[in-house]
Predicted model as a PDB file, atoms N, CA, C, CB and O in Angstrom, pLDDT in the B-factor column:
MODEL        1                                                                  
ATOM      1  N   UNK A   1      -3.888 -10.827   4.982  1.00 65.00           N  
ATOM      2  CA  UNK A   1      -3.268  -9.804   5.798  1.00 65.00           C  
ATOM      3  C   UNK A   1      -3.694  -8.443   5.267  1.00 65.00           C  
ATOM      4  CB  UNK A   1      -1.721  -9.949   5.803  1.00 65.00           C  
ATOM      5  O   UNK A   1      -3.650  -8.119   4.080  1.00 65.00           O  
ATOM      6  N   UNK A   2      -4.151  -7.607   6.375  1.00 76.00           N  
ATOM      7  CA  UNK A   2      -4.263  -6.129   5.553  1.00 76.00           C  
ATOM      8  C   UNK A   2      -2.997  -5.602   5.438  1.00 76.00           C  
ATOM      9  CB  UNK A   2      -5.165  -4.962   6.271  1.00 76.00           C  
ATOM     10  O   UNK A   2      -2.222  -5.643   6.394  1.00 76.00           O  
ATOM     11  N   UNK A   3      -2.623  -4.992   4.129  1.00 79.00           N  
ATOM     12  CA  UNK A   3      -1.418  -4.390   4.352  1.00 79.00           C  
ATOM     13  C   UNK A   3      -1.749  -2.476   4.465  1.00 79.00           C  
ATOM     14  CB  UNK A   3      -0.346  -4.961   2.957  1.00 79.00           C  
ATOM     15  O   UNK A   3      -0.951  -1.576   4.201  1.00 79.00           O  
ATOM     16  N   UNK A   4      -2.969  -2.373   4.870  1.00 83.00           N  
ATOM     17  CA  UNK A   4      -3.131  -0.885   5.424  1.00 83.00           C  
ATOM     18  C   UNK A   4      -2.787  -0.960   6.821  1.00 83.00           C  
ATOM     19  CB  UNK A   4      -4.645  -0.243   5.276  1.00 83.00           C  
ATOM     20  O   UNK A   4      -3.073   0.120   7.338  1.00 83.00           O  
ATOM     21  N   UNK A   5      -2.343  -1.688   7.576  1.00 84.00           N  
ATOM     22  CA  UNK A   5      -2.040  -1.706   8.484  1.00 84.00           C  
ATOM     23  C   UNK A   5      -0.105  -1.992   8.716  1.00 84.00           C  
ATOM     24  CB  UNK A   5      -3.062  -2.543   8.904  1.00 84.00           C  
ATOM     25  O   UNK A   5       0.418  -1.918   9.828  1.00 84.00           O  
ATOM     26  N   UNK A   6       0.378  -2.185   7.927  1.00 85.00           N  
ATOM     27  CA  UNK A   6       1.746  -2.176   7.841  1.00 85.00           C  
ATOM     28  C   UNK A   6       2.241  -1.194   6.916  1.00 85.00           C  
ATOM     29  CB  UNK A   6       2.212  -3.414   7.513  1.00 85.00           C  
ATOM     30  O   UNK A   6       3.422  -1.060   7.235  1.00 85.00           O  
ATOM     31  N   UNK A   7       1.987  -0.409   5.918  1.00 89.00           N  
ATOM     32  CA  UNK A   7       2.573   0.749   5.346  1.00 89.00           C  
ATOM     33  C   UNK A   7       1.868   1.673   5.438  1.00 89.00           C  
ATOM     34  CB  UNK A   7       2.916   0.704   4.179  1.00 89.00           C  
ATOM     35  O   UNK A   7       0.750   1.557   5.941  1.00 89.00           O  
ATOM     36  N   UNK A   8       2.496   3.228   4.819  1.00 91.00           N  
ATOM     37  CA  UNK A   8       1.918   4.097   4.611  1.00 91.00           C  
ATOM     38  C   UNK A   8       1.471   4.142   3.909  1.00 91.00           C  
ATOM     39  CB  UNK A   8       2.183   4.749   4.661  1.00 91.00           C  
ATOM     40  O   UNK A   8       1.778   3.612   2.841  1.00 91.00           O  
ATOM     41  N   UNK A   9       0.153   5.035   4.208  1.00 91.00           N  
ATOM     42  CA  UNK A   9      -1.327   5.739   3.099  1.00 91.00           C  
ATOM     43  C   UNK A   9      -1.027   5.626   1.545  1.00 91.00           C  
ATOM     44  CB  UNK A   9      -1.619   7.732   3.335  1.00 91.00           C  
ATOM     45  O   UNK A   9      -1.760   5.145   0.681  1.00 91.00           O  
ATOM     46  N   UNK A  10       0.286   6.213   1.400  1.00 91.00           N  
ATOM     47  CA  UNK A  10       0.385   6.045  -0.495  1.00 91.00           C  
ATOM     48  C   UNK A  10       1.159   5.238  -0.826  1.00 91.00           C  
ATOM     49  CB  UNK A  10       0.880   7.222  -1.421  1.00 91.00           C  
ATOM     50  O   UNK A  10       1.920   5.585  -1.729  1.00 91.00           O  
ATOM     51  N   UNK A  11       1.341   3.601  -0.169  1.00 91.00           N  
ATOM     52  CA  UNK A  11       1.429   2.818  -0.998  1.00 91.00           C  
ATOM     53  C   UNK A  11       0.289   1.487  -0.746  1.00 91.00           C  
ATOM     54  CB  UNK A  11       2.853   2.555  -1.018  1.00 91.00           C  
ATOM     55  O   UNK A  11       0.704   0.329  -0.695  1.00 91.00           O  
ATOM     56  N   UNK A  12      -0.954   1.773  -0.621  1.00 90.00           N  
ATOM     57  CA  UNK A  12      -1.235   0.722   0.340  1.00 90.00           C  
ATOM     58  C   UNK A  12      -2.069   0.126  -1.135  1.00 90.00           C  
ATOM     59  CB  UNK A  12      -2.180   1.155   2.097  1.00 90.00           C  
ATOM     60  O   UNK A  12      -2.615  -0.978  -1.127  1.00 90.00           O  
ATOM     61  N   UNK A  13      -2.071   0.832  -2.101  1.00 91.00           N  
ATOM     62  CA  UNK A  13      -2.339   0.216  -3.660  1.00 91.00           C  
ATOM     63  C   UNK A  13      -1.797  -0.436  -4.076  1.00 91.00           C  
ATOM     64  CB  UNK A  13      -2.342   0.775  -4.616  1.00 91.00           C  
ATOM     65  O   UNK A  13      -2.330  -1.177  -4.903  1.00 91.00           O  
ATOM     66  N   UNK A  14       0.115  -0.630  -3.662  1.00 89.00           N  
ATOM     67  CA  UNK A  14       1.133  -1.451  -4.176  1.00 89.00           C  
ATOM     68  C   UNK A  14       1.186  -2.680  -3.892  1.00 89.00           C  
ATOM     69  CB  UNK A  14       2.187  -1.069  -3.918  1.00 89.00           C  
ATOM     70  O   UNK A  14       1.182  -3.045  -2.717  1.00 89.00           O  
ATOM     71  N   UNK A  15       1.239  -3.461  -4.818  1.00 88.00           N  
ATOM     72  CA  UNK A  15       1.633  -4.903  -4.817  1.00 88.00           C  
ATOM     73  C   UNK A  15       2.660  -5.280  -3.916  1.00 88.00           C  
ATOM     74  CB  UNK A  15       2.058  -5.312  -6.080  1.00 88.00           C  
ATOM     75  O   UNK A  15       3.557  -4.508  -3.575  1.00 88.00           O  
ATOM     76  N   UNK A  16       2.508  -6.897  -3.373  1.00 82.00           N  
ATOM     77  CA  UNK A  16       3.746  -7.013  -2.708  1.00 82.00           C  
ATOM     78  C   UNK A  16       5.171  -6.646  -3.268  1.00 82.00           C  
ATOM     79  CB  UNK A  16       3.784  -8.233  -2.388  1.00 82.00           C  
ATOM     80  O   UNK A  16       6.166  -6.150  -2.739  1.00 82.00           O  
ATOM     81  N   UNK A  17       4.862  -7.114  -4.647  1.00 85.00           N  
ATOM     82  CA  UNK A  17       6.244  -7.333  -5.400  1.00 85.00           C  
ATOM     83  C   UNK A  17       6.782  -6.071  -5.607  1.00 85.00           C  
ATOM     84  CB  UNK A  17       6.158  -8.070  -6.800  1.00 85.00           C  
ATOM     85  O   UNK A  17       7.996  -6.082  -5.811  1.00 85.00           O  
ATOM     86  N   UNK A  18       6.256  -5.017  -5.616  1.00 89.00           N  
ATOM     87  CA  UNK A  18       6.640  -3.578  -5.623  1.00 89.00           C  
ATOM     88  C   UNK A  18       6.969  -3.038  -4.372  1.00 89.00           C  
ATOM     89  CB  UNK A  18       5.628  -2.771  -6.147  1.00 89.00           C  
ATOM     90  O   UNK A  18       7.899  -2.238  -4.267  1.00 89.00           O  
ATOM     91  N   UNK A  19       6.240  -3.428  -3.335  1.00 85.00           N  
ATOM     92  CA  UNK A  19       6.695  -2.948  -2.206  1.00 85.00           C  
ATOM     93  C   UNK A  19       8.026  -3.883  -1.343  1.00 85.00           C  
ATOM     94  CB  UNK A  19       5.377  -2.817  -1.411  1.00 85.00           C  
ATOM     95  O   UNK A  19       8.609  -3.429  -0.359  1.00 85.00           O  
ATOM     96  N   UNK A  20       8.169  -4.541  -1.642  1.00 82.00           N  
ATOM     97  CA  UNK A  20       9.706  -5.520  -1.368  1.00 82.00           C  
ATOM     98  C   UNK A  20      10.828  -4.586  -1.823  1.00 82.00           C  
ATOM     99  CB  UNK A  20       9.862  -7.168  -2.444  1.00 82.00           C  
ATOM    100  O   UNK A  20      11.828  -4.570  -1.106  1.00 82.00           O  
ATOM    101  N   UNK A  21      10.811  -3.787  -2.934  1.00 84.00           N  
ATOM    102  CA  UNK A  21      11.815  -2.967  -3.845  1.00 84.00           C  
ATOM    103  C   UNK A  21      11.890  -1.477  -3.090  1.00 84.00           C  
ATOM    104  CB  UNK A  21      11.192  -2.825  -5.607  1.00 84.00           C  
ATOM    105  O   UNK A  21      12.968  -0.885  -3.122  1.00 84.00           O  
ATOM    106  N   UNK A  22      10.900  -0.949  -2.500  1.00 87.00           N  
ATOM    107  CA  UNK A  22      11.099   0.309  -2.177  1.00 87.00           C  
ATOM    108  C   UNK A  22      11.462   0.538  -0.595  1.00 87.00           C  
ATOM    109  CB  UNK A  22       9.900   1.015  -2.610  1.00 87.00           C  
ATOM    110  O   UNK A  22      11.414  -0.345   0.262  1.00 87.00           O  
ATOM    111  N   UNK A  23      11.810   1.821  -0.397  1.00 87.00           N  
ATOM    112  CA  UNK A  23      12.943   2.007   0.845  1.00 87.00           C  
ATOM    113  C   UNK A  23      11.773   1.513   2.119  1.00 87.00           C  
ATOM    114  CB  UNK A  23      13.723   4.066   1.062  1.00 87.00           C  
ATOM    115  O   UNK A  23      10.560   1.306   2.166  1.00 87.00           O  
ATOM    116  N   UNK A  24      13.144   1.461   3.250  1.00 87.00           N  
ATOM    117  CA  UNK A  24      12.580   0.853   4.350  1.00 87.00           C  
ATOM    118  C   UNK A  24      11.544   1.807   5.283  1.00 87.00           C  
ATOM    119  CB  UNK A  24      13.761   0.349   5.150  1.00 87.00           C  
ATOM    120  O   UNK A  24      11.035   1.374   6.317  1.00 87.00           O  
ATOM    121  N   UNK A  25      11.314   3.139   4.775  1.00 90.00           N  
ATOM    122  CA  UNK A  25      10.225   4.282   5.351  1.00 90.00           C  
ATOM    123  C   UNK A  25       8.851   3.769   4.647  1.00 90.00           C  
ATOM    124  CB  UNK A  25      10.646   6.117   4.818  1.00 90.00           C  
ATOM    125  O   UNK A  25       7.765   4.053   5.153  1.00 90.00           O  
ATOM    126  N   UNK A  26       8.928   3.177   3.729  1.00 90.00           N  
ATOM    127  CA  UNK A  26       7.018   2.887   3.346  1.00 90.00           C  
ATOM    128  C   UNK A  26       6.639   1.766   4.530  1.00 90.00           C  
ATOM    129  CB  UNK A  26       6.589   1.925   1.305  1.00 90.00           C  
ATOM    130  O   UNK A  26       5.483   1.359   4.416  1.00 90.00           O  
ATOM    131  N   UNK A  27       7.155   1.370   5.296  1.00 88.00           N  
ATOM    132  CA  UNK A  27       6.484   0.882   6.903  1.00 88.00           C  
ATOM    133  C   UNK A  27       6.305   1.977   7.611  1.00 88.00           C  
ATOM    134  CB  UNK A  27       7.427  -0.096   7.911  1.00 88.00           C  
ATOM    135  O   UNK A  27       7.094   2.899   7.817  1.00 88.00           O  
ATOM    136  N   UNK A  28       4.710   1.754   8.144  1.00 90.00           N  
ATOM    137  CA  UNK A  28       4.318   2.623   9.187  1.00 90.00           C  
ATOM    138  C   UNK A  28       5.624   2.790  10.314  1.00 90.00           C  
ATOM    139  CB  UNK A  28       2.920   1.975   9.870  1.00 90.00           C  
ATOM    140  O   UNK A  28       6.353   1.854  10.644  1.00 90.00           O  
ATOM    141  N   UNK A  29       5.718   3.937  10.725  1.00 89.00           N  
ATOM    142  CA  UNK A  29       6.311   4.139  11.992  1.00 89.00           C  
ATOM    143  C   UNK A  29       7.959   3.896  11.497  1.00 89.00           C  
ATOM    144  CB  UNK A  29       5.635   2.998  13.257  1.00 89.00           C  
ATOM    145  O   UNK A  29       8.803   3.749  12.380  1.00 89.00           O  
ATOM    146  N   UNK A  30       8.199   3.876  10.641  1.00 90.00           N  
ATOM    147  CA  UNK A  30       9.587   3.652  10.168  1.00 90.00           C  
ATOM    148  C   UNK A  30       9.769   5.113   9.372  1.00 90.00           C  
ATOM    149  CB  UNK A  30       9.770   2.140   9.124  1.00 90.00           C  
ATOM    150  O   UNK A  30       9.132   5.165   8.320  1.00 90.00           O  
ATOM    151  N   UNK A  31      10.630   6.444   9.749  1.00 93.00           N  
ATOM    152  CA  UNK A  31      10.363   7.575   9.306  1.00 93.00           C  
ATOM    153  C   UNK A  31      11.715   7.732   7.829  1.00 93.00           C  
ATOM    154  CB  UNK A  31      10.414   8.711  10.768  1.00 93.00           C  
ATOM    155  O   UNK A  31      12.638   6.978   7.520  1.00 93.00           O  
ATOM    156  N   UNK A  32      11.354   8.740   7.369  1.00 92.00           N  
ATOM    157  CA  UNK A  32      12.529   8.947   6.274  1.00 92.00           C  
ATOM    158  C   UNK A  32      14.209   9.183   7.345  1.00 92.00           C  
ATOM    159  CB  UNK A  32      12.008  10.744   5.113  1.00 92.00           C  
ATOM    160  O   UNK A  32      15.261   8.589   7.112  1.00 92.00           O  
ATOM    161  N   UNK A  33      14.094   9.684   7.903  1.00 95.00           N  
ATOM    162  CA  UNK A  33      15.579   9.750   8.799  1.00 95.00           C  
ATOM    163  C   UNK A  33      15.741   8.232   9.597  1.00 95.00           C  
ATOM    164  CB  UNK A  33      15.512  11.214  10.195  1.00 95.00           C  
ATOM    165  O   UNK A  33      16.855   7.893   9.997  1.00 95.00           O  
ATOM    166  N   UNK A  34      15.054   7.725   9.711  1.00 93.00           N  
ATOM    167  CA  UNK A  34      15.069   6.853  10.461  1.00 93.00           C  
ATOM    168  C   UNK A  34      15.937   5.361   9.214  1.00 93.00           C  
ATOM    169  CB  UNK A  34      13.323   6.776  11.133  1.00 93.00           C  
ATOM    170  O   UNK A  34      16.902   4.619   9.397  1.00 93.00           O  
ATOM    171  N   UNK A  35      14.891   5.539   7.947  1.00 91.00           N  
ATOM    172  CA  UNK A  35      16.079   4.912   6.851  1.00 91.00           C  
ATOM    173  C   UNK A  35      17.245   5.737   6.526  1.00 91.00           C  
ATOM    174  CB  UNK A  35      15.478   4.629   5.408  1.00 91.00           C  
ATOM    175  O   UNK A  35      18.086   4.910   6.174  1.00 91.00           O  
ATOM    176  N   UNK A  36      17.752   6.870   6.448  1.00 93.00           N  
ATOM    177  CA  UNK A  36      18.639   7.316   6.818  1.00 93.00           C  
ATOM    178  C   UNK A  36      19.756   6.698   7.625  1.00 93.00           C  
ATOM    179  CB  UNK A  36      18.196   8.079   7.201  1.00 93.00           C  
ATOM    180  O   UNK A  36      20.890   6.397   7.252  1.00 93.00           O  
ATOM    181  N   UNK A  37      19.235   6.584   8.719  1.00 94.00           N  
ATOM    182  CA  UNK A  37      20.086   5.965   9.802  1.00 94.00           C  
ATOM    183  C   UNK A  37      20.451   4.447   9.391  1.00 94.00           C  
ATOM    184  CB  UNK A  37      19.266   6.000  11.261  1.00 94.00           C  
ATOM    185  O   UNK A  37      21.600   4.008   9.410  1.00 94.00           O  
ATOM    186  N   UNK A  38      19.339   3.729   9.027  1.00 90.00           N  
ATOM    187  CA  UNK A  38      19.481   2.104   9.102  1.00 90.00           C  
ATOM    188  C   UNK A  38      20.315   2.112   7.432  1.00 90.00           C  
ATOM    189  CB  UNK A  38      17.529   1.004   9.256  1.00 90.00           C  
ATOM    190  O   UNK A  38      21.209   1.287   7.246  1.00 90.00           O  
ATOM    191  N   UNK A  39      20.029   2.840   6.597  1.00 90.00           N  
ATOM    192  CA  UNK A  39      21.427   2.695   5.279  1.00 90.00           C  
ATOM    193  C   UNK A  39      22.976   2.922   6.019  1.00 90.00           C  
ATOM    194  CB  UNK A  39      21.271   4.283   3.816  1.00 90.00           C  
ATOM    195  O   UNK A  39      24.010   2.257   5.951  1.00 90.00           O  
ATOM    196  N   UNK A  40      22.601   4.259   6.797  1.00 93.00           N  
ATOM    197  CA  UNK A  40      24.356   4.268   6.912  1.00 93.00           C  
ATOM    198  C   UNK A  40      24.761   3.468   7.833  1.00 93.00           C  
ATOM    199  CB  UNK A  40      25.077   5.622   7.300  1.00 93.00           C  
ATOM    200  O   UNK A  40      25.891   2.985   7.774  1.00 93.00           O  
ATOM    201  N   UNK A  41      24.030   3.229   8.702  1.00 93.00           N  
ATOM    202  CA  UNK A  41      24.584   1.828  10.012  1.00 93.00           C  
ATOM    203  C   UNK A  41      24.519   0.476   9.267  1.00 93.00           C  
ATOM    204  CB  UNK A  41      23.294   1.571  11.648  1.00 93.00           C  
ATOM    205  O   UNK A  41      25.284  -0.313   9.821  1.00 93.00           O  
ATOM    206  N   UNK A  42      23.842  -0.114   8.141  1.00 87.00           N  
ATOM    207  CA  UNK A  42      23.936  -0.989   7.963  1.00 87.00           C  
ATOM    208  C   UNK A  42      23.526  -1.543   6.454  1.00 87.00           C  
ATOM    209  CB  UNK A  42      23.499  -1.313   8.918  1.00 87.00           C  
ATOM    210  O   UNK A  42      23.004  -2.625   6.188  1.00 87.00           O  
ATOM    211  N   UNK A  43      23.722  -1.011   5.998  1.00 88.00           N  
ATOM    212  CA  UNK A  43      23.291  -0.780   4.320  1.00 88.00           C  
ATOM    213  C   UNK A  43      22.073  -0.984   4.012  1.00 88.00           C  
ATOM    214  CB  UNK A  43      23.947  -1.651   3.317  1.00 88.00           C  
ATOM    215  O   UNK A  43      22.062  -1.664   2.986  1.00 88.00           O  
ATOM    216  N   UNK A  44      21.190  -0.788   4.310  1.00 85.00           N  
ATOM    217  CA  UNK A  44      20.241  -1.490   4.413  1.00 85.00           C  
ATOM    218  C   UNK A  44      19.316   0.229   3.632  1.00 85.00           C  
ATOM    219  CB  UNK A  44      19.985  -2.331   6.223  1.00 85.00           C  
ATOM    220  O   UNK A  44      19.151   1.371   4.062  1.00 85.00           O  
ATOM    221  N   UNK A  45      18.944  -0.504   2.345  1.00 85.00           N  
ATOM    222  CA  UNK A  45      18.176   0.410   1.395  1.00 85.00           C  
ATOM    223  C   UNK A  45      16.999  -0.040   0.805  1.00 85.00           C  
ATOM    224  CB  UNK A  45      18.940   0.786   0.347  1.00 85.00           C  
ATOM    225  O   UNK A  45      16.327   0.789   0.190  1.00 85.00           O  
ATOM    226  N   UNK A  46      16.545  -1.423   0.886  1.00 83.00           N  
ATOM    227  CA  UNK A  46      15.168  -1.790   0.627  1.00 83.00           C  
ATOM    228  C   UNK A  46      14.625  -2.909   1.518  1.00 83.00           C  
ATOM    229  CB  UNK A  46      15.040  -2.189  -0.784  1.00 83.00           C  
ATOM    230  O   UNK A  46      15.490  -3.533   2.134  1.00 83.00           O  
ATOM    231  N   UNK A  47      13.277  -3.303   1.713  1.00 78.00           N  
ATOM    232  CA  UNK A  47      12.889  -4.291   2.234  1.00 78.00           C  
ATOM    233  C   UNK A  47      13.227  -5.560   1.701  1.00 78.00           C  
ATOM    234  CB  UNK A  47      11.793  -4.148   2.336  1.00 78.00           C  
ATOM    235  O   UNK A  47      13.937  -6.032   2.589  1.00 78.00           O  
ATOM    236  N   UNK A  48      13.175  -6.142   1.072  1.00 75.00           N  
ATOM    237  CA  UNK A  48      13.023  -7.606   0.576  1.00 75.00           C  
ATOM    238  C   UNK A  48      14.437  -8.302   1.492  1.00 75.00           C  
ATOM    239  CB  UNK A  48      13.156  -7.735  -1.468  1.00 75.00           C  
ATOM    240  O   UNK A  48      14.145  -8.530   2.666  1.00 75.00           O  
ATOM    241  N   UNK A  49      15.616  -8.587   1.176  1.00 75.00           N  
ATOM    242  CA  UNK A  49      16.101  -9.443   1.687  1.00 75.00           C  
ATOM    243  C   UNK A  49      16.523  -9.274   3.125  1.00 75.00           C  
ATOM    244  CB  UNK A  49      16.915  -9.740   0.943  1.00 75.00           C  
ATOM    245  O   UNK A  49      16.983 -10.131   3.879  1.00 75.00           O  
ATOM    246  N   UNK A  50      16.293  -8.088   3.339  1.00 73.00           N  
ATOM    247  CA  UNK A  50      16.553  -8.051   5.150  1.00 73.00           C  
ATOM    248  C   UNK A  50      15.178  -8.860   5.879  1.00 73.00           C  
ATOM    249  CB  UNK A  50      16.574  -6.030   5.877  1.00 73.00           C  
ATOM    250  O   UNK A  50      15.308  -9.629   6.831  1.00 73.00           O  
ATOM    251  N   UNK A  51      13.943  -8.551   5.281  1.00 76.00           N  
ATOM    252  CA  UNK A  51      12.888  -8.913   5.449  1.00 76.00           C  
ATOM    253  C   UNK A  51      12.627 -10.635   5.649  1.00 76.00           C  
ATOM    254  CB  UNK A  51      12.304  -8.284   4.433  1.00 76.00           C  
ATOM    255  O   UNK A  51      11.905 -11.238   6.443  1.00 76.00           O  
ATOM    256  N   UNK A  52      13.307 -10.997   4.845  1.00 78.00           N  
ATOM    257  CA  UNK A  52      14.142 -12.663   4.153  1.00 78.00           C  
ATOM    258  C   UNK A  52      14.483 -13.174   5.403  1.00 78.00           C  
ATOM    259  CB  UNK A  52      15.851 -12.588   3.000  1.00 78.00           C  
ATOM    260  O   UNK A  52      13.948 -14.047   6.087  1.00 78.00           O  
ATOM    261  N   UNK A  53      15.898 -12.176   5.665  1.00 79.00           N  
ATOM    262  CA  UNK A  53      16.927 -13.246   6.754  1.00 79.00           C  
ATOM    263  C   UNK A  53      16.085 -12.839   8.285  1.00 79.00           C  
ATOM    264  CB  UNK A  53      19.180 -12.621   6.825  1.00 79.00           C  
ATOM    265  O   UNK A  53      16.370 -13.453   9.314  1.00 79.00           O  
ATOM    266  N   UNK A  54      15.036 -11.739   8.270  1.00 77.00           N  
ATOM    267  CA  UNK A  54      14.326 -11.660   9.647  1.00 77.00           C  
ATOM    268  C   UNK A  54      13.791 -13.010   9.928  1.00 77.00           C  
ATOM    269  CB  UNK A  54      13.116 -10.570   9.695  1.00 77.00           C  
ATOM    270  O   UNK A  54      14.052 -13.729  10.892  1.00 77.00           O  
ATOM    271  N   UNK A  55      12.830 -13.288   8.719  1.00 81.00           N  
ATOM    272  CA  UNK A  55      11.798 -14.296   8.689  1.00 81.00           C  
ATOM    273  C   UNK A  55      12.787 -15.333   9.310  1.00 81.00           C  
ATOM    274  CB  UNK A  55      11.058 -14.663   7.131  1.00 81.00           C  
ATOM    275  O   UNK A  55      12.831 -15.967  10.364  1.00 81.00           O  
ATOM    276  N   UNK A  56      13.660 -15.213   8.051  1.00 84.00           N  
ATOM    277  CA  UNK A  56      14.187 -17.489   8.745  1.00 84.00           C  
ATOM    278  C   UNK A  56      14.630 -17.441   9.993  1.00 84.00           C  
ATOM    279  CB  UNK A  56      15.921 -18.605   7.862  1.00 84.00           C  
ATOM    280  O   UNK A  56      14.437 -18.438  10.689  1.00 84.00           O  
ATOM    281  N   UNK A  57      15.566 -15.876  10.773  1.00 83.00           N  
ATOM    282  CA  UNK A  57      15.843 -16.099  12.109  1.00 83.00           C  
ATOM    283  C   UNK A  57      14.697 -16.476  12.927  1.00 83.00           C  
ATOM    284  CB  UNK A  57      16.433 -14.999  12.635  1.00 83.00           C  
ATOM    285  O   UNK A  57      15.000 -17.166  13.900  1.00 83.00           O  
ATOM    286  N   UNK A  58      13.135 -16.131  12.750  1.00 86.00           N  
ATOM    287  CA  UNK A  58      12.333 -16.044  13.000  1.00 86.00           C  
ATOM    288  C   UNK A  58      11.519 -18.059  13.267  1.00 86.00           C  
ATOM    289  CB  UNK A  58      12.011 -14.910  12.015  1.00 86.00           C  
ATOM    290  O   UNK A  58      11.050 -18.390  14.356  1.00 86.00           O  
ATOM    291  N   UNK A  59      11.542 -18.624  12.561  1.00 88.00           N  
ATOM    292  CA  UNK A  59      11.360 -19.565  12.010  1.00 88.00           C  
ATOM    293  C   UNK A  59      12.223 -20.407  12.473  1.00 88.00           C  
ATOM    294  CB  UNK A  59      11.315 -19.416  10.885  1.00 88.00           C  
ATOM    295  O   UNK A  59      11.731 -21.368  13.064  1.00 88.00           O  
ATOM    296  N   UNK A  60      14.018 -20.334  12.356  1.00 88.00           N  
ATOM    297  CA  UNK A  60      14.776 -21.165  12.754  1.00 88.00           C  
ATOM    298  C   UNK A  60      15.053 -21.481  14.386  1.00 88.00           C  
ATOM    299  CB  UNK A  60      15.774 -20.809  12.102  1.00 88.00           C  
ATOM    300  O   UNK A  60      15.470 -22.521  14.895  1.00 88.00           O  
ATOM    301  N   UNK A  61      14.551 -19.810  15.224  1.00 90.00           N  
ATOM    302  CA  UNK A  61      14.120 -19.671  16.343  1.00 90.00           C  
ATOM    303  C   UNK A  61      12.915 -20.459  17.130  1.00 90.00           C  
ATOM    304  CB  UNK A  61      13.949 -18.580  16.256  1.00 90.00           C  
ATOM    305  O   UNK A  61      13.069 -20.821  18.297  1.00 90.00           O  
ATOM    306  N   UNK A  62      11.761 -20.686  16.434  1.00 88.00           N  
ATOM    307  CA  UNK A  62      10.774 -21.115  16.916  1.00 88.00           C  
ATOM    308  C   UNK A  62      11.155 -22.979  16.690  1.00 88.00           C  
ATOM    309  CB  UNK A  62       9.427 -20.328  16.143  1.00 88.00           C  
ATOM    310  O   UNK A  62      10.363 -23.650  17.351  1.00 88.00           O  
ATOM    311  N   UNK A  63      12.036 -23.710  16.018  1.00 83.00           N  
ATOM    312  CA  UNK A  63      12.537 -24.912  16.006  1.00 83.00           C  
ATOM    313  C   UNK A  63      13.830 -24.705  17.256  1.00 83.00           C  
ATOM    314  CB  UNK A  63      12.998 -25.333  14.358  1.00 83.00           C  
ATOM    315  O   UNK A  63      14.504 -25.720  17.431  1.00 83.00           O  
ATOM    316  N   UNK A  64      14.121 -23.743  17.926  1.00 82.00           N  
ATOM    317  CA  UNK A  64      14.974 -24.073  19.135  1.00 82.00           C  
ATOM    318  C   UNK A  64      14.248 -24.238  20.413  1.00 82.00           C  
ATOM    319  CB  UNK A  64      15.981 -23.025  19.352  1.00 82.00           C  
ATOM    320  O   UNK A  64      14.751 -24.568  21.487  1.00 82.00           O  
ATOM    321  N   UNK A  65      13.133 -23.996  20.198  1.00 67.00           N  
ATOM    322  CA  UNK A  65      12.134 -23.435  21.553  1.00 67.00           C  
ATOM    323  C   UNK A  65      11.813 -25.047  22.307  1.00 67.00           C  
ATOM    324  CB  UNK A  65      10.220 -22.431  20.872  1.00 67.00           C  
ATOM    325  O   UNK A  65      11.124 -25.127  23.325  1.00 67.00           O  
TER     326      UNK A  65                                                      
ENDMDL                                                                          
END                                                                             
């Protein structure tokens, strides 16, 4: 997978394992106000385990089809 195509310009050096830890604006098109918004609506302050429960809805979805 390229991941220059899913984050921004200055982290596209970072490891997965580093980028799982940092806020939900190092995705393209995901702005600093925009994590703003998604912390106070829903706590939501880093990628990794929201990222988690997307996938399995994702996954547990495609076994209902």
């Amino acid at each position: 997978m390229n991941i220059n195509k899913l984050v921004d310009r200055k982290y596209e050096k970072n490891s997965f394992n580093q980028l799982k830890k940092l806020p939900i604006d190092v995705l393209q098109g995901v702005s600093e106000n925009d994590a703003l918004l998604l912390e106070e609506a829903f706590n939501i302050k880093e990628l990794s385990k929201y990222v988690q429960r997307a996938q399995a809805i994702v996954t547990l979805a495609e076994g209902e089809e």
